[in-house]
C-alpha positions as CSV (number, residue, x, y, z in Angstrom):
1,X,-93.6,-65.8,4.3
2,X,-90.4,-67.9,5.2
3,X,-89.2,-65.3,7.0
4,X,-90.6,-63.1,10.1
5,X,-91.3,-59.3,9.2
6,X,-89.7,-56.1,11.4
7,X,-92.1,-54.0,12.7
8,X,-90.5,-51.8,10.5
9,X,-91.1,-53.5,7.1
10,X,-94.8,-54.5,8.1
11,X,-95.2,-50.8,8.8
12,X,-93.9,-50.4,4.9
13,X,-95.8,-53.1,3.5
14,X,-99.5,-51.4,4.8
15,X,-98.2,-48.0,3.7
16,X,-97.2,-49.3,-0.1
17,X,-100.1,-51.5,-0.5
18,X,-102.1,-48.8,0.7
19,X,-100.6,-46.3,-2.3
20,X,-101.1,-49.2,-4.7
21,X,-105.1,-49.4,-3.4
22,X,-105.3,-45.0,-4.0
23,X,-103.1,-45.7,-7.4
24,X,-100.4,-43.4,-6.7
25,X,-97.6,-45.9,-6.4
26,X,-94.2,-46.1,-8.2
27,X,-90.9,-48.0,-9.3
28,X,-87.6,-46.5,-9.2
29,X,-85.1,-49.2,-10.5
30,X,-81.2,-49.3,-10.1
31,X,-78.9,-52.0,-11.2
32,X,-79.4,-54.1,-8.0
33,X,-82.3,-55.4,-9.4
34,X,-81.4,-56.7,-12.8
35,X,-78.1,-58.5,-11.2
36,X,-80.2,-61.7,-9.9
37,X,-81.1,-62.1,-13.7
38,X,-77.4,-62.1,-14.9
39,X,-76.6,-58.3,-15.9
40,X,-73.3,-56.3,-14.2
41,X,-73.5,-53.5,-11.9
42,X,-71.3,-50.5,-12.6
43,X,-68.4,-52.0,-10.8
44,X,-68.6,-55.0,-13.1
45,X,-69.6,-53.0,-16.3
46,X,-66.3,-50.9,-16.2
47,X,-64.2,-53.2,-14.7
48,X,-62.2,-53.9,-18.0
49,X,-62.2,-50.4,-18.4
50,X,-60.5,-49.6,-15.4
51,X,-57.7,-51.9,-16.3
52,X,-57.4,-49.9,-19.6
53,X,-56.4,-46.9,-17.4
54,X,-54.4,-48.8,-15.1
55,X,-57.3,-48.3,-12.3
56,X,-59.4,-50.5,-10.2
57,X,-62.6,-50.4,-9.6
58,X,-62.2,-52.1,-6.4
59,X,-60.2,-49.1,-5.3
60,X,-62.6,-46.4,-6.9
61,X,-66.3,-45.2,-5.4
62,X,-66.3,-42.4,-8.2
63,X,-67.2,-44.8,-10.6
64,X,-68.7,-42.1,-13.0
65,X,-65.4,-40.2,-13.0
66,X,-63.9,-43.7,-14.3
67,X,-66.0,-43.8,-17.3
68,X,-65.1,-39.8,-18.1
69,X,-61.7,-40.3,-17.6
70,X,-61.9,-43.5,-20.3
71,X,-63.7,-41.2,-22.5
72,X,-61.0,-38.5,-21.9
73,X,-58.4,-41.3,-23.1
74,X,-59.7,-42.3,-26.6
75,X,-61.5,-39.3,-27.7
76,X,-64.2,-40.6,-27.9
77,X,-67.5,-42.7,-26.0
78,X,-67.9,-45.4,-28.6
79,X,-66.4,-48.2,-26.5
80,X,-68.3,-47.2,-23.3
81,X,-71.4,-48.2,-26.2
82,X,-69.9,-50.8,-27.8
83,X,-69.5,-52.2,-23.7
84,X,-73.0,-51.3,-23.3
85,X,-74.1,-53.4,-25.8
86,X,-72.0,-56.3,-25.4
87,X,-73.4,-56.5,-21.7
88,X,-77.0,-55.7,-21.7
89,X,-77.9,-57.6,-25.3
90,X,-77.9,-60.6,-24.0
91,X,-81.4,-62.6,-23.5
92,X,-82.3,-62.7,-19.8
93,X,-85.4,-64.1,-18.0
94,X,-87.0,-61.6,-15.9
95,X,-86.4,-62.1,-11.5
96,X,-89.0,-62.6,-9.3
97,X,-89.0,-59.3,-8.2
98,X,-89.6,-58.4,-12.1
99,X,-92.7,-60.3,-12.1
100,X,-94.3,-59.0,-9.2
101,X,-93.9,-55.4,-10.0
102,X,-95.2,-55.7,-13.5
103,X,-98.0,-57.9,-12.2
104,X,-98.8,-54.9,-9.6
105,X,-100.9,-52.1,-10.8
106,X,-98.1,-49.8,-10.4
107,X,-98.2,-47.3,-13.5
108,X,-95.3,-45.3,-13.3
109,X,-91.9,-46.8,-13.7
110,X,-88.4,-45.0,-13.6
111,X,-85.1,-46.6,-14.1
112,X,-81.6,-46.2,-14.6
113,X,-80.9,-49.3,-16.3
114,X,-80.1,-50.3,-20.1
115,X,-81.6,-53.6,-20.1
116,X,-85.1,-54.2,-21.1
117,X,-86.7,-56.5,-18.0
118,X,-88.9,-54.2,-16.7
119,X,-90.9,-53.4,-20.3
120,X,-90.2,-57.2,-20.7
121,X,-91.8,-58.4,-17.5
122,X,-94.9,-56.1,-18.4
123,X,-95.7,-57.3,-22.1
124,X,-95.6,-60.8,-20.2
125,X,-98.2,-59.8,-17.7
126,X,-100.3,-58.5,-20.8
127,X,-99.9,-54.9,-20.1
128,X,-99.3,-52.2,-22.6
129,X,-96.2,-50.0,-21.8
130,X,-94.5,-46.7,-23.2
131,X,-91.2,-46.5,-22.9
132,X,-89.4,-43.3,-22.9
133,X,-86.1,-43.8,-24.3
134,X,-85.1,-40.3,-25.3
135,X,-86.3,-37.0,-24.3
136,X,-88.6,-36.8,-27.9
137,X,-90.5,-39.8,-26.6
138,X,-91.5,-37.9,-23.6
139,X,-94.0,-36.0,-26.3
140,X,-95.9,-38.9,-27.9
141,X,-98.2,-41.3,-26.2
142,X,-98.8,-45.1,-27.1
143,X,-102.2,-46.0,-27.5
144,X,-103.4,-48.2,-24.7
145,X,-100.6,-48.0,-22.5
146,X,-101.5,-48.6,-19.0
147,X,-97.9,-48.2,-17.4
148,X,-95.1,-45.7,-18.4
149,X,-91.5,-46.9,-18.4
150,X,-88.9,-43.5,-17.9
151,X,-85.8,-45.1,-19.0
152,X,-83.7,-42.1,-17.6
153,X,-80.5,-42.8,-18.8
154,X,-81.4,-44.5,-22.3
155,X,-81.3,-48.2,-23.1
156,X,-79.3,-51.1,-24.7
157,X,-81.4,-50.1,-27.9
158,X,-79.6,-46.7,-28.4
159,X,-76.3,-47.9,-26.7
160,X,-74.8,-44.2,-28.4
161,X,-77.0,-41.9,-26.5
162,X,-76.8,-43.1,-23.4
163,X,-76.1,-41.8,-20.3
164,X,-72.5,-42.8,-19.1
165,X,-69.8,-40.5,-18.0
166,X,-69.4,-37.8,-16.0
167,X,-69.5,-34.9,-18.6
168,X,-72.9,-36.3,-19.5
169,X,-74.3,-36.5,-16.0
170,X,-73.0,-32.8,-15.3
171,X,-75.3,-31.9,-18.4
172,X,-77.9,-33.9,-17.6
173,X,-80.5,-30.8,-16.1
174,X,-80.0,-29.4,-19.4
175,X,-80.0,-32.3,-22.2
176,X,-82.5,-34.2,-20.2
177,X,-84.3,-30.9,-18.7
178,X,-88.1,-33.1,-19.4
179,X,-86.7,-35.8,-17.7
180,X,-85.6,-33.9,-14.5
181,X,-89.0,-31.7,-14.5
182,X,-91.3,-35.4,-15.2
183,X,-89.6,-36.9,-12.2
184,X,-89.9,-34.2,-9.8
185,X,-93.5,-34.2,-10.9
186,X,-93.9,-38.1,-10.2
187,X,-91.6,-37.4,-6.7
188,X,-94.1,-34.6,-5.6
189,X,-97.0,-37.1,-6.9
190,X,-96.4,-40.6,-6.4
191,X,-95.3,-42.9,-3.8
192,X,-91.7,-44.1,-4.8
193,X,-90.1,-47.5,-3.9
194,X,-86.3,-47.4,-4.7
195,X,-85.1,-50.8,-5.7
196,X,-81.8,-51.9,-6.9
197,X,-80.1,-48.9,-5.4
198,X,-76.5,-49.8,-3.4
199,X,-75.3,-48.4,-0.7
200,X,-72.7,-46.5,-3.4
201,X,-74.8,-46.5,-6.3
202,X,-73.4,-43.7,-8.2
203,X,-77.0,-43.4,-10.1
204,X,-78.9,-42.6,-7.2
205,X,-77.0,-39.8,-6.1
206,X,-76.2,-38.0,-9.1
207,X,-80.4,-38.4,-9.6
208,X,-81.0,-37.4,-6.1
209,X,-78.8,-34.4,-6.2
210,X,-80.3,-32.4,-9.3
211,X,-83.9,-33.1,-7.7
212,X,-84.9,-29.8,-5.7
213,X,-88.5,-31.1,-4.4
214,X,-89.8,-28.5,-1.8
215,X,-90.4,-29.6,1.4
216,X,-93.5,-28.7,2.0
217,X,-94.5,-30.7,-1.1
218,X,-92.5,-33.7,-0.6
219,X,-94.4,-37.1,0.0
220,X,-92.8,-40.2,1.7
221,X,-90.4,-42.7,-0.4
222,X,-88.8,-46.2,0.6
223,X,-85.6,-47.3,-0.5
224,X,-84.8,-50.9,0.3
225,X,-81.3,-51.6,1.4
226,X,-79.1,-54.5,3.2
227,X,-78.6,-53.8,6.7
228,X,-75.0,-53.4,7.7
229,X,-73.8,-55.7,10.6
230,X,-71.9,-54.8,13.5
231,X,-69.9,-57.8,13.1
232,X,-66.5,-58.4,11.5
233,X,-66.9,-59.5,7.9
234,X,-64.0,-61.1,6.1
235,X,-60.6,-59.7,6.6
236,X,-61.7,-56.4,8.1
237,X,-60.4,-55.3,12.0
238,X,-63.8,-54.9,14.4
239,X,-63.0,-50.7,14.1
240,X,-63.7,-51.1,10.2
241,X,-67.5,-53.3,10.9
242,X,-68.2,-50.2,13.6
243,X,-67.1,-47.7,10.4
244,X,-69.3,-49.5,8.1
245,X,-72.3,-49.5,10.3
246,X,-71.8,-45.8,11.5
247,X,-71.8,-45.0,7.9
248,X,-74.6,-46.7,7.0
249,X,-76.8,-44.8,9.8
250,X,-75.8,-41.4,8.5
251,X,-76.6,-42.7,4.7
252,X,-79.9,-43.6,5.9
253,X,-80.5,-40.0,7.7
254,X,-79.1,-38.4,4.6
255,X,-81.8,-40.0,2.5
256,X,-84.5,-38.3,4.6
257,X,-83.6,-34.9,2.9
258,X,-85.3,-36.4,0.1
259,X,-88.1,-38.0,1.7
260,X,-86.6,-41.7,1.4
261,X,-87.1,-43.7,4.2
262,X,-85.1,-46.8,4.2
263,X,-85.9,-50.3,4.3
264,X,-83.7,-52.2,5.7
265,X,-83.8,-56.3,4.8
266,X,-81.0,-58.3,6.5
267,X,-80.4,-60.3,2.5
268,X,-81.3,-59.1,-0.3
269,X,-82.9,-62.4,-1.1
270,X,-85.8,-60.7,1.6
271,X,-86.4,-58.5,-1.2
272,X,-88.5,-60.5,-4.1
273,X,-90.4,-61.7,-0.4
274,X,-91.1,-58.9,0.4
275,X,-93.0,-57.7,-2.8
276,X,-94.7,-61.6,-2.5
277,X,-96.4,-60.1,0.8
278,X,-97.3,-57.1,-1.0
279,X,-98.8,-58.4,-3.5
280,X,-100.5,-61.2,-1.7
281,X,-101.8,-57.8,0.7
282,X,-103.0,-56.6,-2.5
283,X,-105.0,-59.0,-4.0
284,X,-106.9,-59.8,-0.9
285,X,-108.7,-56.6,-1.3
286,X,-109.7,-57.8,-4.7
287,X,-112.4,-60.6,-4.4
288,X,-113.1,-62.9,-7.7
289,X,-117.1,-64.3,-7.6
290,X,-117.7,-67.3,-9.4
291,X,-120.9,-68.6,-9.7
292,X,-123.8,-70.1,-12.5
293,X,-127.2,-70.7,-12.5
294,X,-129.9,-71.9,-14.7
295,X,-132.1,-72.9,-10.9
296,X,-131.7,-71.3,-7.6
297,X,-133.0,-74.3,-5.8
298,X,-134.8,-73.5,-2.2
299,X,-134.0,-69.7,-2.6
300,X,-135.6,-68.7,-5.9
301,X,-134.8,-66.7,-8.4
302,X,-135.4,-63.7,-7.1
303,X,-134.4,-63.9,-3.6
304,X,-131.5,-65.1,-5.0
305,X,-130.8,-62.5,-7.4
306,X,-131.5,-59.8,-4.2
307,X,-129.2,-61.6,-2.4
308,X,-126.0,-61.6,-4.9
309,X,-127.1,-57.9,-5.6
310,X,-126.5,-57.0,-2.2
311,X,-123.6,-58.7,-1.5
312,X,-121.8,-57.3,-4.6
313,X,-122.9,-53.7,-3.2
314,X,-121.3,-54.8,0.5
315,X,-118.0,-55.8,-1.3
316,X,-117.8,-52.4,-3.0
317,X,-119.2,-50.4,0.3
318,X,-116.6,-52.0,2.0
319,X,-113.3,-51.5,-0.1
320,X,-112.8,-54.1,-1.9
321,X,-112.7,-54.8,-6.2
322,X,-114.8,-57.1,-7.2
323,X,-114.0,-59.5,-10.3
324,X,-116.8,-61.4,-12.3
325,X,-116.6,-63.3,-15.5
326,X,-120.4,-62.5,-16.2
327,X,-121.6,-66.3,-15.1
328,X,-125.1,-67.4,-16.4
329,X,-128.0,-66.6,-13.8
330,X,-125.4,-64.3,-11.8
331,X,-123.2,-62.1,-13.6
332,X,-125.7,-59.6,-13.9
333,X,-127.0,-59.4,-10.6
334,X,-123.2,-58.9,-9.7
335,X,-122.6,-56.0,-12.1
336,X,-126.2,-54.1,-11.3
337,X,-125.4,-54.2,-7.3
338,X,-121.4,-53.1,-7.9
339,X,-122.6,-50.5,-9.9
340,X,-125.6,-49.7,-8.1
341,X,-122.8,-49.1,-5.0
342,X,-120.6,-46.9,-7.1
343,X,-122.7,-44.9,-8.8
344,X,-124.6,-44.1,-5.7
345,X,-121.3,-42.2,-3.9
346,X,-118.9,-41.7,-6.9
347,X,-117.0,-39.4,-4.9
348,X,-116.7,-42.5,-2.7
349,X,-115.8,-45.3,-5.0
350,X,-114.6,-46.3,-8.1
351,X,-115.5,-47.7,-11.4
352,X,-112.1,-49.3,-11.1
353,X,-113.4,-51.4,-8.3
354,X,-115.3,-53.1,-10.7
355,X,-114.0,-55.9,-12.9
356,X,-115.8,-57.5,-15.7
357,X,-114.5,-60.1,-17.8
358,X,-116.9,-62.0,-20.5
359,X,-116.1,-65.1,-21.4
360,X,-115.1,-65.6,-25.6
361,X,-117.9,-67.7,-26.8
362,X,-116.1,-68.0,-30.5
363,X,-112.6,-69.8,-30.7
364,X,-109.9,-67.5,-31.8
365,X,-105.9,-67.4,-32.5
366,X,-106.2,-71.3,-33.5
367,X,-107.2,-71.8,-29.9
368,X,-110.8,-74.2,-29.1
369,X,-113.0,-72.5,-26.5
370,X,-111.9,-74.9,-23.4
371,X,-108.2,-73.5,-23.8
372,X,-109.5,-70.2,-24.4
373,X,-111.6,-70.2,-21.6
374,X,-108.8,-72.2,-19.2
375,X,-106.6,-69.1,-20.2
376,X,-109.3,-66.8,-19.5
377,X,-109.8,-67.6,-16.0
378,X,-106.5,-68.0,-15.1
379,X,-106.0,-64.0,-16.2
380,X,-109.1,-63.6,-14.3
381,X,-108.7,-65.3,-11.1
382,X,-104.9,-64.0,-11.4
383,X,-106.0,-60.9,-10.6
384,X,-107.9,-61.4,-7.0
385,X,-106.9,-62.9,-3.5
386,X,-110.2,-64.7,-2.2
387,X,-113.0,-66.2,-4.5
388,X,-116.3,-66.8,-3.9
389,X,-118.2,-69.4,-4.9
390,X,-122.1,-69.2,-5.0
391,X,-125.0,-72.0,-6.6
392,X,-123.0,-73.9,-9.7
393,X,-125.5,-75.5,-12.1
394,X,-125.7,-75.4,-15.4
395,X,-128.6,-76.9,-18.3
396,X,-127.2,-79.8,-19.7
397,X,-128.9,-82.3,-22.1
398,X,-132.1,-81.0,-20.7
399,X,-131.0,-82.1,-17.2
400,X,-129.6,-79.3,-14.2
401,X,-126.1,-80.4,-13.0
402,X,-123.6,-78.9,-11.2
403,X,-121.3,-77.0,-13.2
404,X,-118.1,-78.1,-13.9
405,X,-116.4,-74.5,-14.8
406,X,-117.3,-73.4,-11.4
407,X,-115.4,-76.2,-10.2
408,X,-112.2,-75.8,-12.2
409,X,-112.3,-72.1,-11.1
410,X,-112.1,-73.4,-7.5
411,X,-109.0,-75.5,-8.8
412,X,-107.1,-72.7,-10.5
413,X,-108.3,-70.3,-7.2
414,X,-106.2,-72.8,-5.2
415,X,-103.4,-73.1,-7.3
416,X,-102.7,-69.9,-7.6
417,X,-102.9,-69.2,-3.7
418,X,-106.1,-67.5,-3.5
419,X,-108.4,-67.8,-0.4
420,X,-111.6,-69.8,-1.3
421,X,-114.9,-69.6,0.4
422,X,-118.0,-71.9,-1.2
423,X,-121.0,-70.4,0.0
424,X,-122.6,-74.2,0.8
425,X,-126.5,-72.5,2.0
426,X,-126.8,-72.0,-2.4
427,X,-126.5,-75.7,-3.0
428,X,-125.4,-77.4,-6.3
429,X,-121.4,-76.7,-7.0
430,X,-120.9,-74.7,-4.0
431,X,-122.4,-77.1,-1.8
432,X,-120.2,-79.9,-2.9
433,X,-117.1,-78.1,-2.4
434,X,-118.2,-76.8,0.7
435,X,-118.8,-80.5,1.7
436,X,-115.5,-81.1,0.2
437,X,-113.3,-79.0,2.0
438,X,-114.6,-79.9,5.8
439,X,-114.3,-83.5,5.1
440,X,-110.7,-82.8,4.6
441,X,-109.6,-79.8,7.0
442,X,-105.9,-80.8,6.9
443,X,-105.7,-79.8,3.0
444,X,-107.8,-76.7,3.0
445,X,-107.7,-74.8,6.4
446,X,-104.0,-75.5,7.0
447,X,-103.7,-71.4,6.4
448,X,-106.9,-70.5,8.4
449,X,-108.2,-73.0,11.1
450,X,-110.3,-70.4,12.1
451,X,-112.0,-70.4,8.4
452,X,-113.3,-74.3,8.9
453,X,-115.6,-73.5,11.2
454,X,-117.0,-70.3,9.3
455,X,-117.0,-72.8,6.1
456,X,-119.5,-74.7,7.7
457,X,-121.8,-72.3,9.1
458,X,-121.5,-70.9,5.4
459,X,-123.0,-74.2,4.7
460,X,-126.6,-74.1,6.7
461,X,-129.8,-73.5,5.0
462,X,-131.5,-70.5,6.1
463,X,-133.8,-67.9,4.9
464,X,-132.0,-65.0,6.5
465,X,-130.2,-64.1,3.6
466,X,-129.0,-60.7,5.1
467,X,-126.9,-62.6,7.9
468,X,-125.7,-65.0,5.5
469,X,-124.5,-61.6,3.7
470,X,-122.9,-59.7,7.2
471,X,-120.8,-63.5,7.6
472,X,-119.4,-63.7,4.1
473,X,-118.1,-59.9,4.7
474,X,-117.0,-60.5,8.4
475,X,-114.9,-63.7,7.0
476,X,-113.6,-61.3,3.9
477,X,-112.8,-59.1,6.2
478,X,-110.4,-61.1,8.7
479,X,-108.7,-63.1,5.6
480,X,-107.7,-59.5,4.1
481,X,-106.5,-57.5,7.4
C-alpha cells in the first residue's frame, strides 16, 4: 500500500475479504466508477439537455426531474436514447478498480450503469457472465456463467428501454417488479459493496428508497465515499465547509437505515488501493504448490509422498485453497491429502478449496505447448498469494535434473507479487532457489525480513518431516494474517 489504512477501512477490508472467503460477497456499481475510464456522470450526461430547457445542472440536485421534464418538452424519450448512445458507445478500457472486482470471486454484480466494463472486465479475466438486461432475461440462465451482471436500469445495447426519467423511476416497482424483488433477495443475502455512488447520486436513492428490507433480516453493506473536509474549498465562506461536513455526517447516518456503512477514503484515487489490499488479503488464503519429481533424493518416495499428503491436508485443515497443476511425482499426493481433508468434515470444508489444473499436453488454438503452458501457469499462479515450492527434478535424456518449469513458476510467482517459499530440506529445484534467495536477502526478503531466516531453516536436512510440516504452516500463517 502507498498509503496508511484508518482503523476504519482495515476493519472493512477483514470484514469484505472475509465475505469473499464464505462466497456471499457483492458489487453494487454507480457511475463513479466508470468516470476514471472516460464515461459522464449524470451531471455531464444531461448537461446539454439542461441547456435545451434553459436549466443548469450545476444549479439542479433533482437531476432525474431534469430528464422528465426534457421528456415532457419533446414528446417523446428518443433523444435522452439517442444521448445514451452517443455517450456510452464509445470503446473504453476497463479501470483498475474494474479489474480487480472481476478478477475477485464476487458472483453477484448490480449496477446502474449503461456501459458495458463490468461484463467487459469479466470475459477478460476468463469468466462467464449473464447479464440481465431486461426483466425477460431475469428467466433464462447462460450456461456456465459463474457471475451474474443485474444491469438495473438497462444498457447502451437497448439505449430505448432504459431507465432515465422520472416517470420511469416512479414506475419502476411495477415495470421492474423482478428486479426490485431479486435485489432485495441479494440485500437480505449478500454482502454489498457500493461503489461509484456520490454523495448526490440520484441512482442510489431512488434504488434505496423502493427497497423495504426488514430489519431484522438486514445484513451489513459498505458504501465507499470521499470524506468531506472541514476546510474552505474554493470560493466557499468557512460557514459553507462546516454545512458541507455537517451534511455529510447526517448522509452517512441516514445510510444506516439500510444497513450501509460508509467508507470513507480521503481521494477517490484510495479507492482502486483499496480493492489492491483486498485482493492481495484474498489471495494469501489461497496457496499455489509447485513441485515435480521423477526421485525424491534422501527422503524416498514414500516418505515423501506422506509428507506432501499431509501438508496438503494441514493447508485445507487450516483455511486455506490450495492450487496444483497436477506435477509429475506430486500432484497426486496433493489431490488425495486435500481431498482426504475435505471429505473427512464436509460440513467443515469445501470442495472449492481445492484447485486443480492439468497441464494441456496437445498444442491447441495454433499455440506450441511452451506458450500454452506459459499461459497456463500464469492463469494458475494468478489465482494464489504464496507458492510453494517442493523437490523440482525431472527425467531428461535418461539423466535427473532439476526442472526448469518449477523454476519459471517461481519467476511468474514473483512477478505477479505472490509470496514464495522453496522448501530447500527436498533438494533439486527447491534447493537451488532456496540457496538463491539467502544469497541475495536485499532482493527477496525486502517485504518480510523476518521470512529469511525461516527460508533457511526451511532449508536443513532432517528426517522429522512433521516439524518441517508445523514450520511451513506457522510461516503461511504469519504471511496471510
Amino acid at each position: 500500500m502507498t498509503f496508511q489504512l484508518s482503523k476504519e477501512v482495515d476493519s472493512f477490508i477483514k470484514a469484505y475479504v472475509k465475505d469473499l472467503e464464505e462466497g456471499v460477497a457483492a458489487v453494487f456499481a454507480g457511475a463513479g466508477l466508470s468516470r476514471t475510464c472516460g464515461f459522464v456522470n449524470w451531471k455531464e450526461l444531461l448537461s446539454e439537455i439542461a441547456e435545451e430547457l434553459g436549466l443548469s445542472t450545476e444549479k439542479e440536485s433533482d437531476l432525474i426531474s431534469v430528464a422528465q421534464y426534457h421528456v415532457n418538452k419533446k414528446n417523446s424519450p428518443t433523444g435522452l436514447a439517442r444521448k445514451i448512445l452517443e455517450e456510452f458507445s464509445e470503446q473504453a478500457e476497463p479501470s483498475d478498480s474494474h479489474r480487480i472486482l472481476a478478477r475477485l470471486p464476487i458472483k453477484t454484480y448490480w449496477t446502474t450503469n449503461y456501459d458495458t466494463l463490468i461484463e467487459d472486465s469479466l470475459k477478460s479475466s476468463y469468466r462467464v457472465a449473464d447479464v440481465k438486461r431486461k426483466v425477460d432475461d431475469l428467466i433464462t440462465t447462460r450456461p456456465k456463467r459463474d457471475a451474474v451482471v443485474y444491469k438495473m436500469h438497462g444498457d447502451v445495447e437497448s439505449p430505448g428501454a432504459a431507465i432515465l426519467y422520472k416517470s420511469q423511476y416512479e414506475q419502476y416497482y411495477k415495470t421492474h417488479e423482478s428486479f426490485v424483488t431479486a435485489l432485495s433477495g441479494d440485500l437480505i443475502s449478500k454482502t454489498f459493496l457500493f461503489i461509484g455512488f456520490s454523495f448526490s447520486d440520484p441512482n442510489l436513492d431512488y434504488v434505496l428508497s423502493r427497497l423495504h428490507v426488514p430489519e431484522q433480516h438486514r445484513r451489513t453493506h459498505y458504501c465507499f465515499l470521499r470524506k468531506e473536509s472541514a476546510e474552505v474549498q474554493g470560493d466557499e465562506d468557512a460557514s459553507s465547509a462546516i454545512y458541507r461536513k455537517c451534511r455529510q455526517e447526517h448522509h452517512v447516518r441516514d445510510l444506516l437505515r439500510f444497513g450501509i456503512q460508509a467508507v470513507l477514503v480521503d481521494e477517490y484515487d484510495d479507492i482502486p488501493l483499496i480493492l489492491s489490499e483486498i485482493e492481495t488479503r484474498f489471495l494469501k488464503k489461497t496457496i499455489f504448490i509447485s513441485g515435480s519429481a521423477e526421485e525424491y533424493g534422501d527422503w524416498g518416495k514414500q516418505s515423501a509422498l506422506d509428507f506432501v499428503h499431509s501438508l496438503s491436508a494441514g493447508l485445507i485443515k487450516a483455511g486455506y485453497r490450495v492450487v496444483n497443476g497436477f506435477g509429475w511425482g506430486i500432484g497426486s499426493a496433493v489431490i488425495n491429502g486435500a481431498l482426504d481433508a475435505i471429505y473427512g468434515k464436509p460440513e467443515k470444508y469445501s470442495e472449492d478449496q481445492l484447485v486443480i489444473r492439468p497441464f494441456p499436453q496437445v498444442a491447441t488454438d495454433n499455440k506450441d505447448l511452451p506458450a500454452l503452458w506459459e499461459e497456463y501457469r500464469r492463469r494458475m499462479i494468478g489465482l494464489s498469494g504464496i507458492a510453494l515450492f517442493l523437490f523440482g527434478n525431472k527425467l531428461e535424456s535418461g539423466d535427473i535434473v532439476n526442472a526448469t518449469g518449477v523454476r519459471r513458476e517461481f519467476e511468474i510467482a514473483r512477478e505477479t507479487g505472490a509470496t514464495v517459499l522453496p522448501l530447500g530440506a527436498t533438494g533439486y529445484m527447491a534447493k537451488e532457489l532456496a540457496d538463491e534467495m539467502l544469497a541475495d536477502p536485499t532482493k527477496y526478503f525486502a517485504q518480510y525480513r523476518w521470512l529469511e531466516k525461516e527460508v533457511s531453516h526451511l532449508s536443513e536436512t532432517t528426517d522429522d518431516h512433521k516439524k518441517i510440516e508445523k514450520q511451513i504452516l506457522a510461516v503461511i500463517k504469519r504471511i496471510a494474517n
